[in-house]
N, CA, C and O atoms as CSV, one atom per row, in Angstrom:
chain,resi,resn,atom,element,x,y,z
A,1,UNK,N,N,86.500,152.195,39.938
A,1,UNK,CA,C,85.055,152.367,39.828
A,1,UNK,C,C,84.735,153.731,39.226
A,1,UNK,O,O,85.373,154.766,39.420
A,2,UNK,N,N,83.765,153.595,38.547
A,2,UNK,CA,C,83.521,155.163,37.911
A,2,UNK,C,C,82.533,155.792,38.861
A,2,UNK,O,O,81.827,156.708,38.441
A,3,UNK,N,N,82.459,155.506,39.717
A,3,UNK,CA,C,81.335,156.006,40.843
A,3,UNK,C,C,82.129,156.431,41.691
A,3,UNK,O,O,82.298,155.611,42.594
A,4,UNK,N,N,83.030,157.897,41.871
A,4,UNK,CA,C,83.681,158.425,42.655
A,4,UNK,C,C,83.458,158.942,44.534
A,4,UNK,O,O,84.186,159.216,45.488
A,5,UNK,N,N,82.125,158.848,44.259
A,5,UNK,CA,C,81.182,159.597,45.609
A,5,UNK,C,C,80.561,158.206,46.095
A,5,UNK,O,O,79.349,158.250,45.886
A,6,UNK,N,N,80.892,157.140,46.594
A,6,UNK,CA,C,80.043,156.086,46.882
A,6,UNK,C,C,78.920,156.551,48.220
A,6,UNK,O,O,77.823,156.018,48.380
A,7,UNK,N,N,79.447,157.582,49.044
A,7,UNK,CA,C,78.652,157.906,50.013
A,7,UNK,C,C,77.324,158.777,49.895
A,7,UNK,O,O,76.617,159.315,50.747
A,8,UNK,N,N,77.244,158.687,48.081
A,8,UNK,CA,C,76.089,159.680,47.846
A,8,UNK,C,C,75.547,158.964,46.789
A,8,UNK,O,O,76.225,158.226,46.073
A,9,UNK,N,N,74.216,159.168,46.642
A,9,UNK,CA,C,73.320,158.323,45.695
A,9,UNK,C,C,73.006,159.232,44.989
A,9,UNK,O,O,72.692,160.351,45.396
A,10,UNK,N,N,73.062,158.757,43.456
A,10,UNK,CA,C,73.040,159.959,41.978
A,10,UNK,C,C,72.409,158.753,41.337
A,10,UNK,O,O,73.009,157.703,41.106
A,11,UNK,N,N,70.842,159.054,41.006
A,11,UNK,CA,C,70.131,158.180,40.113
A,11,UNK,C,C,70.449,158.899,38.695
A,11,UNK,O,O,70.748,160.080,38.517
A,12,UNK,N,N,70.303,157.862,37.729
A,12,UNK,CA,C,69.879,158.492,36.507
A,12,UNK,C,C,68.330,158.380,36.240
A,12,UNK,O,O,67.618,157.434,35.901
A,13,UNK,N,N,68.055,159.826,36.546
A,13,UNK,CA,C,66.428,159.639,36.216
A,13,UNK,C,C,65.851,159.442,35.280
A,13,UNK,O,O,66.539,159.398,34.260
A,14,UNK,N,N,64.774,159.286,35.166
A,14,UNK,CA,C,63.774,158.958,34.027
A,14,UNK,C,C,64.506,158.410,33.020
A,14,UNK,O,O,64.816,159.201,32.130
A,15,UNK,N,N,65.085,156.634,32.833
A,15,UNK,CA,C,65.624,156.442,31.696
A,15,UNK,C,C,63.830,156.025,30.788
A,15,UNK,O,O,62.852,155.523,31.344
A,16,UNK,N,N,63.910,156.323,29.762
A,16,UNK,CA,C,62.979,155.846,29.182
A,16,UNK,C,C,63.505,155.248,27.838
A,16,UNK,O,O,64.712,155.471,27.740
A,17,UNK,N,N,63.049,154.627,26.871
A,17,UNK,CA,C,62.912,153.899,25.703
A,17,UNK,C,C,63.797,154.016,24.736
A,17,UNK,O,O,64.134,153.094,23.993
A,18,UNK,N,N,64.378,155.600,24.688
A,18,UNK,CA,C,65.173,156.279,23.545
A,18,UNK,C,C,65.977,156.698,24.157
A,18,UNK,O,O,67.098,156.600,23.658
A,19,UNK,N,N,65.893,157.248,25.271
A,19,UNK,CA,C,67.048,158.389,26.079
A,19,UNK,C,C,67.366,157.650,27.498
A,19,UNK,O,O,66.931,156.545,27.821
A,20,UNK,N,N,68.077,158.352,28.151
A,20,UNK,CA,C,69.383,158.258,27.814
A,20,UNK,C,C,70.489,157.169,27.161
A,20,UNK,O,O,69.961,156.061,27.063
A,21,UNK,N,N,71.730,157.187,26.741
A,21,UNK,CA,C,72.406,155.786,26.182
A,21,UNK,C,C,72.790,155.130,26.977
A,21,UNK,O,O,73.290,155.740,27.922
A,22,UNK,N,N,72.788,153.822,27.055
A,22,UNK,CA,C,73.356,152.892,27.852
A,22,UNK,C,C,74.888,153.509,27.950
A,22,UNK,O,O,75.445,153.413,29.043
A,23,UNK,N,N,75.296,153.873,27.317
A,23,UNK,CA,C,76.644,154.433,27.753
A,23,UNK,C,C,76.818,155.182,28.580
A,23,UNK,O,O,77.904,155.165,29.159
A,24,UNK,N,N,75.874,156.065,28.928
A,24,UNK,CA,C,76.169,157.264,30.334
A,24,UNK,C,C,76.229,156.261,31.382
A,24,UNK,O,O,76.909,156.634,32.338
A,25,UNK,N,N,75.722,155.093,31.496
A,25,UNK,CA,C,75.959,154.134,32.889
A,25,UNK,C,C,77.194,153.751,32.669
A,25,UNK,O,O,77.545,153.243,33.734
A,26,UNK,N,N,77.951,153.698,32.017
A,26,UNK,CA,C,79.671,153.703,32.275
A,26,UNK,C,C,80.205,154.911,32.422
A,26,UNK,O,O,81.354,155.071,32.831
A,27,UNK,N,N,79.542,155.711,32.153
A,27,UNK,CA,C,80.864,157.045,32.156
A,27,UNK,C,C,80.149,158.549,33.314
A,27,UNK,O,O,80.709,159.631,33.485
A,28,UNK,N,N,79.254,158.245,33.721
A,28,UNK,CA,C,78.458,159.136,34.491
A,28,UNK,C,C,78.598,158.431,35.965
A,28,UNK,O,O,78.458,157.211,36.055
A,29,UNK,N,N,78.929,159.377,37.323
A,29,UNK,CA,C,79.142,159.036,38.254
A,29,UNK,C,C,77.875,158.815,39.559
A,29,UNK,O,O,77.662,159.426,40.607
A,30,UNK,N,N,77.056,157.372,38.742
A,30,UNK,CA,C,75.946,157.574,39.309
A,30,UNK,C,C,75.539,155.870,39.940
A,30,UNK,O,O,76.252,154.961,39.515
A,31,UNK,N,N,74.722,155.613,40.655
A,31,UNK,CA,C,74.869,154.385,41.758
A,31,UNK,C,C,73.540,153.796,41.432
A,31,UNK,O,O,73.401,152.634,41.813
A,32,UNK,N,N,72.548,154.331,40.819
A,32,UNK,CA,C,70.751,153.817,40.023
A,32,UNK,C,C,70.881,154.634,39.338
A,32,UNK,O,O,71.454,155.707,39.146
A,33,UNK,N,N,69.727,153.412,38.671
A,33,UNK,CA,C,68.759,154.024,37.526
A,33,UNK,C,C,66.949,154.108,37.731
A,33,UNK,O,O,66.279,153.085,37.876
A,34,UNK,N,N,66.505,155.142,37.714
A,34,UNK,CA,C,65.331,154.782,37.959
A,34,UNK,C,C,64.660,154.838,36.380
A,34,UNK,O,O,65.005,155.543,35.432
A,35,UNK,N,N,63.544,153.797,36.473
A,35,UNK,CA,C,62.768,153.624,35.127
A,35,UNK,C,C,61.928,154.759,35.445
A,35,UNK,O,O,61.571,155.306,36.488
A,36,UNK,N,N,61.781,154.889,34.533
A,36,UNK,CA,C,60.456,155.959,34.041
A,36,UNK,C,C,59.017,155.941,34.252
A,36,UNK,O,O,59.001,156.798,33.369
A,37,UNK,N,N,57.944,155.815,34.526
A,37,UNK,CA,C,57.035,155.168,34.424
A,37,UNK,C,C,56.359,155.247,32.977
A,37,UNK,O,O,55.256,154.740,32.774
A,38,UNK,N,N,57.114,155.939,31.944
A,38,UNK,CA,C,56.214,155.741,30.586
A,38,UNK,C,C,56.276,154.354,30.376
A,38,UNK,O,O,55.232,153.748,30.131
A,39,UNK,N,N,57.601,153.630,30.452
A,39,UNK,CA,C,57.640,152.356,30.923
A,39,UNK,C,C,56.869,151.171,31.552
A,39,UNK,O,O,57.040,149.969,31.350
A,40,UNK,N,N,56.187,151.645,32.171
A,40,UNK,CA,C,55.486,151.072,32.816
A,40,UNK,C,C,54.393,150.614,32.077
A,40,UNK,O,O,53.751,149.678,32.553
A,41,UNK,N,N,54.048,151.105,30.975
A,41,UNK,CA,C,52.548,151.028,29.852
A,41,UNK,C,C,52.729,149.312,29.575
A,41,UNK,O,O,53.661,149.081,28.805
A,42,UNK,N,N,52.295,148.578,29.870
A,42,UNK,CA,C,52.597,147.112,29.183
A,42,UNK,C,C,52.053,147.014,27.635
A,42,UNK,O,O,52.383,146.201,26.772
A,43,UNK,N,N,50.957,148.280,27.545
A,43,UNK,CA,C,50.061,148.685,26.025
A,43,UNK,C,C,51.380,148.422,25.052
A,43,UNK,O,O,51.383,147.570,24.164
A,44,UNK,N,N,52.726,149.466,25.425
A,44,UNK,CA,C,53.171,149.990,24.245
A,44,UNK,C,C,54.425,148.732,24.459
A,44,UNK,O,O,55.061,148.332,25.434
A,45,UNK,N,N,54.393,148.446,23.300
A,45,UNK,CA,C,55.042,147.318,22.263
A,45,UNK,C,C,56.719,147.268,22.866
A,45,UNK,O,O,57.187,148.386,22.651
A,46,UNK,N,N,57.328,146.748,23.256
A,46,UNK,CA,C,59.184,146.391,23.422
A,46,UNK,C,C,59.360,146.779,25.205
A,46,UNK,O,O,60.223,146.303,25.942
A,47,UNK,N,N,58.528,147.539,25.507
A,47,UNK,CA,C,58.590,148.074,27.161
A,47,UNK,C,C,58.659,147.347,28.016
A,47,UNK,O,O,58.603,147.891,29.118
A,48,UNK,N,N,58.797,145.936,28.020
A,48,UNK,CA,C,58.867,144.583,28.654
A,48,UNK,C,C,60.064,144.229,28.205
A,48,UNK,O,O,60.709,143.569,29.020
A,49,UNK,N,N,60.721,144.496,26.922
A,49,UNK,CA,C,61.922,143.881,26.760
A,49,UNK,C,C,63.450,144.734,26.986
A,49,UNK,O,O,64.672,144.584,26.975
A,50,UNK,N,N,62.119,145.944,27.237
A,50,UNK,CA,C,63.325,147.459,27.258
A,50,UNK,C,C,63.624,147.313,28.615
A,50,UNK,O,O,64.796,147.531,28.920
A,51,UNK,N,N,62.605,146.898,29.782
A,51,UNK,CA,C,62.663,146.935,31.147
A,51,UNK,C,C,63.505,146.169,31.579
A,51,UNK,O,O,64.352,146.593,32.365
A,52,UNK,N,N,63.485,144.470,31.064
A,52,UNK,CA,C,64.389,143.579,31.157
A,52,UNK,C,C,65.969,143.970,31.032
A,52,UNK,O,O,66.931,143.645,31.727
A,53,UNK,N,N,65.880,144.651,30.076
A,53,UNK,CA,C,67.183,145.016,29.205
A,53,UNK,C,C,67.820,145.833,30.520
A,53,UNK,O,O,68.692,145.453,31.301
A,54,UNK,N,N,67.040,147.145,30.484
A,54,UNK,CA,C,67.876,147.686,31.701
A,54,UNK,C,C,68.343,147.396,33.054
A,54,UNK,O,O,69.425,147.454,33.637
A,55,UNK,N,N,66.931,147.002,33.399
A,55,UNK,CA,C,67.299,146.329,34.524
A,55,UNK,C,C,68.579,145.335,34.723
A,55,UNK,O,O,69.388,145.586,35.616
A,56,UNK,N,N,68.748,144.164,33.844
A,56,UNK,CA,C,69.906,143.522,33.324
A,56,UNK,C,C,70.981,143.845,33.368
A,56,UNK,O,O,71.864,143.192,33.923
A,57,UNK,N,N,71.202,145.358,32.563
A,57,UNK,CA,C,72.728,146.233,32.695
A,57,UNK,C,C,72.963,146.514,33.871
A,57,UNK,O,O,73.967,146.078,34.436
A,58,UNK,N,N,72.276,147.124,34.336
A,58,UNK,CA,C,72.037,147.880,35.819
A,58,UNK,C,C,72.988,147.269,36.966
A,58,UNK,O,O,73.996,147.654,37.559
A,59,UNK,N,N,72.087,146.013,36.988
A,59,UNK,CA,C,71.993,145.157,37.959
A,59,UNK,C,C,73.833,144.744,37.917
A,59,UNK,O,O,74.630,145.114,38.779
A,60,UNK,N,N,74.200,143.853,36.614
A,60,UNK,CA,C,75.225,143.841,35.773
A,60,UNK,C,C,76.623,144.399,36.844
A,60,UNK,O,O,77.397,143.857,37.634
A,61,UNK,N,N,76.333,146.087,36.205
A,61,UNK,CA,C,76.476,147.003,36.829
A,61,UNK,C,C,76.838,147.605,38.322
A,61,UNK,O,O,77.591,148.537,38.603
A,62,UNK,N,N,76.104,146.817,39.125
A,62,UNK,CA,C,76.170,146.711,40.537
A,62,UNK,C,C,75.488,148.514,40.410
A,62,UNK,O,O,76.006,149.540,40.851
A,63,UNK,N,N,74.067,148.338,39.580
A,63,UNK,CA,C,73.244,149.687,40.278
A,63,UNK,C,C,72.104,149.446,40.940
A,63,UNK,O,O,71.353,148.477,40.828
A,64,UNK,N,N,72.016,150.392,41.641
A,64,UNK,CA,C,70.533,150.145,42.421
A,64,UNK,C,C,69.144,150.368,41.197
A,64,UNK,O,O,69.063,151.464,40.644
A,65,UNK,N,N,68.473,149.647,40.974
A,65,UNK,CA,C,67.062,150.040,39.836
A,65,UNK,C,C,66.156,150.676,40.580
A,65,UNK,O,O,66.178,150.386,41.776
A,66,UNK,N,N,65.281,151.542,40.190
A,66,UNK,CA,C,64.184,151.918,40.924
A,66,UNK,C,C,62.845,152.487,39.724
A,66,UNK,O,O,62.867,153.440,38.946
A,67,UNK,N,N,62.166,151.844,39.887
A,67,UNK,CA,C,60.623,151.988,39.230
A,67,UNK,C,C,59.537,153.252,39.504
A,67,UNK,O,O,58.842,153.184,40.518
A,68,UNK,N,N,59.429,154.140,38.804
A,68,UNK,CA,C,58.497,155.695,39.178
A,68,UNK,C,C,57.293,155.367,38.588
A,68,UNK,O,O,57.384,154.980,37.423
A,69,UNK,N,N,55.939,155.427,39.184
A,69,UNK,CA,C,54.767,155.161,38.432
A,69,UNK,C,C,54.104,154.311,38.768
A,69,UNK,O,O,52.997,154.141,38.255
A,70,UNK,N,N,54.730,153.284,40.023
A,70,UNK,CA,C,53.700,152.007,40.034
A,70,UNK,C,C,52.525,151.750,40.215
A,70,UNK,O,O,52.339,151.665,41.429
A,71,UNK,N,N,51.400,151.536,39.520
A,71,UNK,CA,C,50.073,151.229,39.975
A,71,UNK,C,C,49.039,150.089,40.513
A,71,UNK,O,O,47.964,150.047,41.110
A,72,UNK,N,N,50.130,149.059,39.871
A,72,UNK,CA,C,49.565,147.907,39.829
A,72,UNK,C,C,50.195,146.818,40.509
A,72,UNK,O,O,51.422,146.774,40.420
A,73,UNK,N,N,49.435,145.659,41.370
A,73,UNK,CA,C,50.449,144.348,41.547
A,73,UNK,C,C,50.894,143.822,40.662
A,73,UNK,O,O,51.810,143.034,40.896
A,74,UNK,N,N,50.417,144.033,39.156
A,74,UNK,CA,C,50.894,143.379,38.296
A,74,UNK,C,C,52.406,143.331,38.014
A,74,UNK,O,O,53.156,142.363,37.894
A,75,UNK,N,N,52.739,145.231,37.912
A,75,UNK,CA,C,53.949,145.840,37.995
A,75,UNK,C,C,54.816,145.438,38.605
A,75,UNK,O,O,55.957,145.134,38.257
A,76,UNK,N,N,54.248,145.405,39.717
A,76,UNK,CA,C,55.151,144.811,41.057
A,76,UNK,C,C,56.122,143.525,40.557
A,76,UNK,O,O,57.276,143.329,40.175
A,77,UNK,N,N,54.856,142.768,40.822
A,77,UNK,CA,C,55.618,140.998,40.304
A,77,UNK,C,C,56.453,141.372,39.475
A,77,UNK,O,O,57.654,141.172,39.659
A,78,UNK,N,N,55.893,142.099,38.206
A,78,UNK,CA,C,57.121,141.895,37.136
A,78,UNK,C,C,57.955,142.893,37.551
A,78,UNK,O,O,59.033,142.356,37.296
A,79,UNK,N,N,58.170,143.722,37.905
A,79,UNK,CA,C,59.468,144.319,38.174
A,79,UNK,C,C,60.388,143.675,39.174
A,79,UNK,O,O,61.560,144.048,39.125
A,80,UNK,N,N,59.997,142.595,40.250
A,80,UNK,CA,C,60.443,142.244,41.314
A,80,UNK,C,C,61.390,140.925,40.167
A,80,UNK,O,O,62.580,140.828,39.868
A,81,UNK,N,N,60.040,140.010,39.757
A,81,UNK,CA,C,60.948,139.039,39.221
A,81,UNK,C,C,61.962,139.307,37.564
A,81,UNK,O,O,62.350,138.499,36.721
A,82,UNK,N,N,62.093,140.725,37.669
A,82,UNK,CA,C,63.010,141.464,36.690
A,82,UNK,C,C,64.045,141.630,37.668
A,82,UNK,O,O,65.027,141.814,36.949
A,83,UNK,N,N,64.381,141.674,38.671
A,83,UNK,CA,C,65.484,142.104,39.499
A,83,UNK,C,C,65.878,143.750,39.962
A,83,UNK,O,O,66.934,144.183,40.424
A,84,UNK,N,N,64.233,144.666,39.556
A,84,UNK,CA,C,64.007,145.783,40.365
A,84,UNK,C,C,63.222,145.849,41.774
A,84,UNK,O,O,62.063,145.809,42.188
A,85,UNK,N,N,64.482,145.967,42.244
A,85,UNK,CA,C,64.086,145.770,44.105
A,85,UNK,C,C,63.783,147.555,44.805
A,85,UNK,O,O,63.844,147.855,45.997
A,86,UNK,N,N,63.516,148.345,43.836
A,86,UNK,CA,C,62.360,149.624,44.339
A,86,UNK,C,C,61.839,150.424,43.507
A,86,UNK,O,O,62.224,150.864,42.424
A,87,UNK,N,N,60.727,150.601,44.250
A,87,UNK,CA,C,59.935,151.425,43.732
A,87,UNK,C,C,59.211,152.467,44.509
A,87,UNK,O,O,59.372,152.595,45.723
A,88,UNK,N,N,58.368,153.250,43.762
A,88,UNK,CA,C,57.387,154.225,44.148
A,88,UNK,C,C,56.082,154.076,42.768
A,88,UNK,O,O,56.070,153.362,41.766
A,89,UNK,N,N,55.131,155.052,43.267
A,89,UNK,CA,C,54.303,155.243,43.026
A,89,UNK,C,C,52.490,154.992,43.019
A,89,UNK,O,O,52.253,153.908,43.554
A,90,UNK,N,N,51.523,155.526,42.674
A,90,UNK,CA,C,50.425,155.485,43.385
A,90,UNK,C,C,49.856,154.164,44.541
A,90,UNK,O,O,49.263,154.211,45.619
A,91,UNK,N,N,50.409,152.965,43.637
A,91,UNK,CA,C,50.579,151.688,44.319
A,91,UNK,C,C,50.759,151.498,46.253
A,91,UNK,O,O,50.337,150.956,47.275
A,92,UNK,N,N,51.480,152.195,45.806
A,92,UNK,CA,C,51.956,152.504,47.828
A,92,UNK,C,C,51.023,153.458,48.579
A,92,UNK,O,O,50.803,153.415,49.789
A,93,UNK,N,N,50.501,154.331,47.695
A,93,UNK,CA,C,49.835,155.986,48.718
A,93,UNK,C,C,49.980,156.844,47.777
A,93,UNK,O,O,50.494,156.753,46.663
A,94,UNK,N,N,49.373,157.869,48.442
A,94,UNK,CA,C,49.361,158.930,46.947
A,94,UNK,C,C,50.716,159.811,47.870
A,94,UNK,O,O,51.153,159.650,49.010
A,95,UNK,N,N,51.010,160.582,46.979
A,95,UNK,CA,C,51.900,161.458,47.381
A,95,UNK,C,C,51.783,162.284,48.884
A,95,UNK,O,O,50.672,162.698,49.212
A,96,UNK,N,N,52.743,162.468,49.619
A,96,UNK,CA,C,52.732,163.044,51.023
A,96,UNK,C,C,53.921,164.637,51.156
A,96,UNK,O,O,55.025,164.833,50.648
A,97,UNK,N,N,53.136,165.441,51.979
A,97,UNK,CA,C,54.037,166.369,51.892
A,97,UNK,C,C,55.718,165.854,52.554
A,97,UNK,O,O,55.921,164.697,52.924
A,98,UNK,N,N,56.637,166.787,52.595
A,98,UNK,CA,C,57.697,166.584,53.313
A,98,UNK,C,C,57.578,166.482,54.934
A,98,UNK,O,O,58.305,165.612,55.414
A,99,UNK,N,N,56.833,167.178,55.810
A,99,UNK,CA,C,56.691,167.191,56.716
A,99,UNK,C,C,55.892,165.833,57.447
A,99,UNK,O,O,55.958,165.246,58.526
A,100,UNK,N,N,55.145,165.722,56.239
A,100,UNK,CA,C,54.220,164.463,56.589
A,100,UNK,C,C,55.145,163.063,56.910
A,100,UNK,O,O,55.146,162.165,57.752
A,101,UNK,N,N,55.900,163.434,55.753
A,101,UNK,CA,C,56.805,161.753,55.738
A,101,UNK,C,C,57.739,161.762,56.774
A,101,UNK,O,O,58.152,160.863,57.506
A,102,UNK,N,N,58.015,163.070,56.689
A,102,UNK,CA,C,59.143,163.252,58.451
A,102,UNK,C,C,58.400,162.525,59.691
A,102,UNK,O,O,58.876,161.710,60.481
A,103,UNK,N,N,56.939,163.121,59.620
A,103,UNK,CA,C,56.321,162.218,60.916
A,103,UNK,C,C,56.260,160.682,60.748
A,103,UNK,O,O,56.859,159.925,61.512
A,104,UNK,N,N,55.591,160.309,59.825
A,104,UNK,CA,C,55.358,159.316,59.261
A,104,UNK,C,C,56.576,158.277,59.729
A,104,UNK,O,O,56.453,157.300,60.469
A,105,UNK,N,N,58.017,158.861,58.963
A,105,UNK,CA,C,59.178,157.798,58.990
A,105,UNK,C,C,59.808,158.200,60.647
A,105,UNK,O,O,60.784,157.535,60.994
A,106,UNK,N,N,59.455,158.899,61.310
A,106,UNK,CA,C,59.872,158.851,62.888
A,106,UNK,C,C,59.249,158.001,63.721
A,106,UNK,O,O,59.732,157.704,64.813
A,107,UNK,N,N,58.216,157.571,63.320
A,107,UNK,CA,C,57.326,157.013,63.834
A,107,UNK,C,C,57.637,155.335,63.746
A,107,UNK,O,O,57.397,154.629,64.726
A,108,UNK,N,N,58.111,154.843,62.669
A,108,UNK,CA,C,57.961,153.191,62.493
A,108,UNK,C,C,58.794,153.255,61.029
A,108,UNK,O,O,58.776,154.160,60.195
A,109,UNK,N,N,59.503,152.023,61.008
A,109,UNK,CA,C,60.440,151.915,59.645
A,109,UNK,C,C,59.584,151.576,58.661
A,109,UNK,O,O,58.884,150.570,58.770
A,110,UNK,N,N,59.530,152.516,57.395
A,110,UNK,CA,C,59.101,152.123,56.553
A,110,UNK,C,C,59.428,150.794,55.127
A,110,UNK,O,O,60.431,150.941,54.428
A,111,UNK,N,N,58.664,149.843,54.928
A,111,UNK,CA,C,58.400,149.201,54.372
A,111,UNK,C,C,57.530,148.728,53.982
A,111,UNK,O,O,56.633,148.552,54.806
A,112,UNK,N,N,57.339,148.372,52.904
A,112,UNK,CA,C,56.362,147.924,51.895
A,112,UNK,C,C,56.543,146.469,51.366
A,112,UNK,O,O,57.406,146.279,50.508
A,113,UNK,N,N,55.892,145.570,51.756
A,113,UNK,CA,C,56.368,144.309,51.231
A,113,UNK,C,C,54.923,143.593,50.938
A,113,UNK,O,O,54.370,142.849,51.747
A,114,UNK,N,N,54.386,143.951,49.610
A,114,UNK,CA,C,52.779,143.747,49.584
A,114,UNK,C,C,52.999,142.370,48.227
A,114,UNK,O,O,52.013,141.790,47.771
């Protein structure tokens, strides 16, 4: 496996449209990919087929996907029935300090299943 550290999670962040190459997911010692949310624009033209695409390798891959930016149920559906099983963004809550989410996640397991 090229994933030497399995006990530690190393996303590749922000893949977006042009950057990084599908090749660093073979040769970089990392367990996800999170999409980008420029991605997320359904406006701009191939970003539906780019999403598919990655997600696809990923998955392929045996990586975890994860979605930055979400706003919409729309997103949702399609990222879910793309085979990206997480996400973040405004969709859920707006951003919380660190301390906040410490209370927050002591309190009750978090999940989101909307």
């Amino acid at each position: 496996s090229h994933r030497p550290y399995p006990c530690c999670s190393v996303p590749l962040a922000a893949f977006r449209s042009a950057y990084p190459s599908l090749g660093y997911l073979l040769v970089l010692p990392i367990n996800a990919v999170q999409l980008d949310r420029v991605l997320l624009d359904w406006t701009a033209e191939g970003n539906v087929a780019i999403i598919g695409a990655v997600v696809g390798v990923s998955r392929r891959l045996g990586l975890r996907v994860a979605a930055d930016g979400v706003e919409t149920s729309e997103q949702i559906d399609f990222l879910r029935s793309s085979g990206c099983e997480e996400a973040q963004g405004p969709y859920f809550g707006p951003p919380i300090e660190p301390e906040a989410f410490k209370a927050l996640s002591s309190r009750r397991k978090i999940e989101v299943n909307r």
